[in-house]
C-alpha positions as CSV (number, residue, x, y, z in Angstrom):
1,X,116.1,91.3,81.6
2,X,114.3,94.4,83.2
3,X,112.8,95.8,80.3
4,X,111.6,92.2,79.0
5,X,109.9,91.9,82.5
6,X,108.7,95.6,82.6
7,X,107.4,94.9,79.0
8,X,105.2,91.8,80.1
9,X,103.1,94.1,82.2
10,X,100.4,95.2,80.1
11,X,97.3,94.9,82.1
12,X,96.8,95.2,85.6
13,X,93.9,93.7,87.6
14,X,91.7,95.6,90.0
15,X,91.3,93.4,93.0
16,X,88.4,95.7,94.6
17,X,85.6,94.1,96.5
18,X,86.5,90.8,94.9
19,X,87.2,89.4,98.6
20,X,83.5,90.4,99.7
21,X,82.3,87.7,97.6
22,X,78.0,87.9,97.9
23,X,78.5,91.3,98.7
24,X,79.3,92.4,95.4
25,X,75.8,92.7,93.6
26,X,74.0,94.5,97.1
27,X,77.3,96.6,96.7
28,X,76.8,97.4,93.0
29,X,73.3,98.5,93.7
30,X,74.3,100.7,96.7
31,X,77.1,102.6,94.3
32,X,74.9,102.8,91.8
33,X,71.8,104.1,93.5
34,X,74.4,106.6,94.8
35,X,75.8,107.5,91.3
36,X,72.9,108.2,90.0
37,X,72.0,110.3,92.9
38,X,75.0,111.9,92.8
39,X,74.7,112.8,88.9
40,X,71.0,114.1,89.6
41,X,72.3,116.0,91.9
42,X,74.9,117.4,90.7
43,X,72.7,118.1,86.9
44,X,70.2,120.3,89.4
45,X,72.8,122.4,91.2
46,X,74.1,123.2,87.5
47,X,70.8,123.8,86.1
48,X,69.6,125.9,89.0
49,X,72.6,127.9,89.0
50,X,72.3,128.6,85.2
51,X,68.6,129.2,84.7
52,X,67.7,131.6,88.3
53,X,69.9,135.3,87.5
54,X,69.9,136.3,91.3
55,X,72.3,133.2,91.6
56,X,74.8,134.4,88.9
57,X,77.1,135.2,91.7
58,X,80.7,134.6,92.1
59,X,79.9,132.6,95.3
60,X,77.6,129.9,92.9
61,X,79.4,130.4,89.9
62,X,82.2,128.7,91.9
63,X,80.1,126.2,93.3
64,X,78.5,125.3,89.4
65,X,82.3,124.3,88.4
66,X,82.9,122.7,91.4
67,X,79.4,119.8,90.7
68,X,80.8,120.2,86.9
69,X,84.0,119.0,88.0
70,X,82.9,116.5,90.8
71,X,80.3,114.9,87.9
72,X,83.6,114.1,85.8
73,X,85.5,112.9,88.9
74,X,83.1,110.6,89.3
75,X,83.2,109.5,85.9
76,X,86.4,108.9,86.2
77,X,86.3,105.8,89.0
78,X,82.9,105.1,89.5
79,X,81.4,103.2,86.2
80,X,84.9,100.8,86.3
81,X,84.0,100.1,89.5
82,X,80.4,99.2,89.1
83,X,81.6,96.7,86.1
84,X,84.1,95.3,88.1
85,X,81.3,94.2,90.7
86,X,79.6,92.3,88.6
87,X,82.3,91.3,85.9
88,X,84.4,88.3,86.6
89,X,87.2,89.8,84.7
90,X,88.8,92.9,86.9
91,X,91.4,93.8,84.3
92,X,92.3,97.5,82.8
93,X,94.6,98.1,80.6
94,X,97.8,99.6,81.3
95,X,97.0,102.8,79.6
96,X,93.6,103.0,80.5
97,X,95.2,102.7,84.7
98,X,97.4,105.4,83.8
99,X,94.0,107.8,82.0
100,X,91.9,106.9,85.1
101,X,94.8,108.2,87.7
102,X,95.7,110.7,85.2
103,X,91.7,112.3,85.4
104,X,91.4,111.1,89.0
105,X,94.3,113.2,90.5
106,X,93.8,116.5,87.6
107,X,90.0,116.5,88.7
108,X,90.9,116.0,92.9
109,X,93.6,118.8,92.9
110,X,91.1,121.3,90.8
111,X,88.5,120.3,93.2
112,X,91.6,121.1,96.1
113,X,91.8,124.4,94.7
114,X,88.5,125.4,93.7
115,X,87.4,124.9,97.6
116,X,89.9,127.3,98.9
117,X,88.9,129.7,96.1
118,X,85.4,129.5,97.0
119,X,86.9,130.3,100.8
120,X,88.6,133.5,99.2
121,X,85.2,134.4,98.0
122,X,83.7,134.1,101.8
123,X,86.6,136.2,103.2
124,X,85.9,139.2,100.5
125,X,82.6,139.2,101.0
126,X,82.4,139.1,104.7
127,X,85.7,141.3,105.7
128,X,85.6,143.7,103.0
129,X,81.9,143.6,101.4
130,X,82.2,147.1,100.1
131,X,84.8,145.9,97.6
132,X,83.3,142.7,96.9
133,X,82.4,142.6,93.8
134,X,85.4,145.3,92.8
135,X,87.7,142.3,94.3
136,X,86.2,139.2,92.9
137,X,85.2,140.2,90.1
138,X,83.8,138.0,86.7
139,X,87.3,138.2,85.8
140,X,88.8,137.2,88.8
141,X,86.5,134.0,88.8
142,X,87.3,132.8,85.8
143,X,90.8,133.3,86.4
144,X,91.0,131.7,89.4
145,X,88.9,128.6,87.8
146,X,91.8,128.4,84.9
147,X,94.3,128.3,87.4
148,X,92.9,125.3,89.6
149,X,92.2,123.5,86.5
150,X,96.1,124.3,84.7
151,X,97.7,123.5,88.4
152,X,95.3,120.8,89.2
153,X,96.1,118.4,86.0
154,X,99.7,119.9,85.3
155,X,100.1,118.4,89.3
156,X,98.5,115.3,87.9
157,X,101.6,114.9,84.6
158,X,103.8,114.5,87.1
159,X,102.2,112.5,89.4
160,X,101.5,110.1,86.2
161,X,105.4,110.1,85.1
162,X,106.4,109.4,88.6
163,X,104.0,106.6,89.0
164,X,104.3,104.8,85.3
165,X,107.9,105.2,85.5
166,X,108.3,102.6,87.7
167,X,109.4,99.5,86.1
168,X,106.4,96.7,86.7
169,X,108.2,93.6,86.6
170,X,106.3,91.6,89.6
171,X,103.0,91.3,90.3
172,X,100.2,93.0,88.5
173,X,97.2,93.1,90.7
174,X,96.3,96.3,92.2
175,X,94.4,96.0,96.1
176,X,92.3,98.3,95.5
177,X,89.1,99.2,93.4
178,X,90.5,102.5,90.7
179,X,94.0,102.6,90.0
180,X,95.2,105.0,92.7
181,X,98.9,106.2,93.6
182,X,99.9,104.2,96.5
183,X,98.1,101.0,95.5
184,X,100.0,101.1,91.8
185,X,103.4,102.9,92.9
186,X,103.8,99.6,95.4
187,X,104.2,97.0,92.7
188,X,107.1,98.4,91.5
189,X,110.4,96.3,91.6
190,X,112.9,99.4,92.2
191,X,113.3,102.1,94.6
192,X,110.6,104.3,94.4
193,X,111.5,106.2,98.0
194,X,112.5,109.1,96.2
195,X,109.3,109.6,93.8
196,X,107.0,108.9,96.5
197,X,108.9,111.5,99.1
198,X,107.9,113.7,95.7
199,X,104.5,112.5,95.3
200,X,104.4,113.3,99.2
201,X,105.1,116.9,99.0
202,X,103.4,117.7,96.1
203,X,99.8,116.2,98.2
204,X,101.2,118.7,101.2
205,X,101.3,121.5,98.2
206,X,97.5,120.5,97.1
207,X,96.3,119.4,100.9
208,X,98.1,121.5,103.3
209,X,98.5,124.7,101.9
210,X,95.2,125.4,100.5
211,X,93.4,123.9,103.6
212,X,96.1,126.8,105.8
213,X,94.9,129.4,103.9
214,X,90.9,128.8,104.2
215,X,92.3,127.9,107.8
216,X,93.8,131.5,108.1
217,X,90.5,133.1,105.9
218,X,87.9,131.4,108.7
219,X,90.2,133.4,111.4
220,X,89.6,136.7,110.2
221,X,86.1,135.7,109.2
222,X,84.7,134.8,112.7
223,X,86.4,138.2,113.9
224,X,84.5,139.7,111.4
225,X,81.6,138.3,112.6
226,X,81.8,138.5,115.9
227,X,82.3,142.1,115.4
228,X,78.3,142.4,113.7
229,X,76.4,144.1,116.4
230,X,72.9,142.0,115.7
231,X,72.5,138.6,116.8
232,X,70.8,138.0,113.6
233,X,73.3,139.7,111.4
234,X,75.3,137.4,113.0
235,X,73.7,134.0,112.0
236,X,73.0,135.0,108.8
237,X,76.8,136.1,107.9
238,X,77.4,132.4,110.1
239,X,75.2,130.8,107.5
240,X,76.6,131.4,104.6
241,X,79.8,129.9,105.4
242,X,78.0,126.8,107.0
243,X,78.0,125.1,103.7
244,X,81.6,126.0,102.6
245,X,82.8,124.8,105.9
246,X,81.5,121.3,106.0
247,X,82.6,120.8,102.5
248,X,86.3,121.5,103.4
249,X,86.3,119.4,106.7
250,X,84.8,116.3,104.9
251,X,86.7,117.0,102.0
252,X,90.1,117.6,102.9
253,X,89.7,115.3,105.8
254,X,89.9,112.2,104.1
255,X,92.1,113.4,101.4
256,X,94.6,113.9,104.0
257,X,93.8,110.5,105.6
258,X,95.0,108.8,102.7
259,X,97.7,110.9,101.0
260,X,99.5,112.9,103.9
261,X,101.4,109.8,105.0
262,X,104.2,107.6,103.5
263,X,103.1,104.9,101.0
264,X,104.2,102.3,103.4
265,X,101.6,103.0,105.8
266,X,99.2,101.9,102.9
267,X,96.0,99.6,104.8
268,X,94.3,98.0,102.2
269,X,91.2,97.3,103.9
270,X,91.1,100.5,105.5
271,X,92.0,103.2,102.9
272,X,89.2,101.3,100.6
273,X,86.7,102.0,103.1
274,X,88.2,105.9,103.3
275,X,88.5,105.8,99.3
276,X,84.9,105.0,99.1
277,X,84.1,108.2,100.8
278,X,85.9,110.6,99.2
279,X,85.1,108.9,95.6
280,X,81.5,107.9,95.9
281,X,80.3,109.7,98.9
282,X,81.3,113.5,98.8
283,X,80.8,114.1,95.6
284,X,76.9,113.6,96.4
285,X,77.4,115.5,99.5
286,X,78.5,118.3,98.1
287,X,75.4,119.3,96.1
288,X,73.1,118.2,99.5
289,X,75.2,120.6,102.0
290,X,74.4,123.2,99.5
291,X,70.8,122.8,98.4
292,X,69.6,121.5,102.3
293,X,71.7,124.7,103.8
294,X,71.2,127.3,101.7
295,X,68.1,129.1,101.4
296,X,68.8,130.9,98.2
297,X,69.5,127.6,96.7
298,X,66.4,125.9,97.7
299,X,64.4,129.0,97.2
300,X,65.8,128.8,93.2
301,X,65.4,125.2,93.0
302,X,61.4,125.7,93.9
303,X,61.2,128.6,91.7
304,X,62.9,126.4,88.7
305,X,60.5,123.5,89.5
306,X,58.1,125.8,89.9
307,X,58.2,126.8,86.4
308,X,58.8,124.3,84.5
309,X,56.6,121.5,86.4
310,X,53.6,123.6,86.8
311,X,53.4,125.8,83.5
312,X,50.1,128.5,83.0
313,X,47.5,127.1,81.7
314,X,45.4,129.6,79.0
């Protein structure tokens, strides 16, 4: 009788912003405005990073992965979202939920890692600058990308098996707007104690340790700093971790919000609100901390514009 029952779900139904009612079209105009800012955004920091040489540094060639990867996170969530304001029909199919967590958490845990990996870079380069470019070398960058991406999606397999293992056998409407873990993992019909005290650990490995270790990195680089005899020398070494830090405190901030507490705790209306943040929001801050902050970013972005808005004229 289970497996007819589990068999019957084929579909599930994304019950979003549906209880916002006239909301829902100045809503899909908001997200979109913001998507598309987000994607322009995101397309400069690439382009600027690729096309000025005195940015080919390990400290932006982390950052170009990072908008590369936040572009396809957003892909992942946002455009089924945006239908789903204006569509009357909030359905996705069984295996499509199952591809959109599958990219959502692969892409979130790669973006987990490739934070505290830009972090690593800060440290080198402010505690032992002699060996900086010894220490994280091309190499090592690359490297270190492979391995948030491997980690990041091979976190993400079993996240998905723990998940769609469930049997489905009640109801099939998920409260929320993407097919996340919590939301999805609820409407199972078993015991599912045991995969989410997995699930639970396995956001602590992606959450917690990463964000102890840029933690434990900021320690030694504010005693590095504070050990600069100029005042200037000072801001400027401040400065260049300015961006970095906001980025982890936004981003790991909500992250932990939603996913560093049991699945019981699970506030619809609340965690959408958070969920919005982290899914629509950050990824266009991201770019903005970077390009407003940084003066070697905005210094490239007018010399880009520069030349390809204004060319000579013979």
């Amino acid at each position: 009788m289970r497996r007819q029952n589990q068999s019957m779900i084929t579909e599930f139904i994304l019950i979003g912003f549906s209880n916002l009612g006239h909301l829902q079209v100045p809503l899909f105009f908001t997200f979109l405005l913001v998507y598309l800012a987000t994607l322009m955004a995101n397309a400069t920091i690439m382009t600027v990073i690729r096309l000025d040489r005195t940015l080919h540094t390990p400290m932006y060639f982390f950052l170009f992965v990072l908008s590369c990867s936040e572009t396809c996170y957003t892909l992942a969530i946002v455009p089924k979202m945006l239908t789903n304001l204006l569509s009357t029909s909030h359905t996705i199919s069984f295996s499509g939920c199952a591809a959109q967590l599958f990219f959502f958490v692969g892409l979130a845990c790669t973006n987990c890692f490739l934070i505290a990996a830009m972090g690593y870079d800060r440290y080198v380069a402010i505690c032992d600058p002699l060996n900086y470019t010894l220490v994280v070398s091309r190499a090592t960058c690359v490297l270190l990308v492979l391995a948030s991406s491997c980690c990041g999606f091979l976190i993400s397999v079993v996240v998905n098996v723990l998940v769609f293992s469930v049997p489905f056998c009640a109801s099939n409407q998920i409260n929320h707007f993407f097919c996340d873990i919590s939301p999805v993992i609820k409407l199972g019909c078993s015991d599912t104690s045991l995969k989410e005290m997995v699930i639970f650990f396995l956001s602590i490995l992606v959450l917690l340790v990463p964000f102890v270790l840029i933690f434990i990195s900021y320690v030694f680089i504010v005693s590095a700093i504070l050990k600069i005899a100029s005042a200037e020398g000072q801001r400027k070494a401040f400065a260049t971790c300015a961006s970095h830090l906001t980025v982890v405190i936004v981003h790991y901030g909500c992250a932990s919000f939603i996913y560093l507490r049991p699945t019981s705790l699970y506030s619809s209306d609340k965690d959408r609100l958070v969920a919005v943040t982290y899914t629509v929001i950050t990824p266009l801050l991201n770019p903005l901390v970077y390009t407003l902050r940084n003066k070697e970013v905005k210094s490239a972005l007018s010399k880009v514009l520069g030349r390809y808005s204004f060319p000579k004229t013979v």
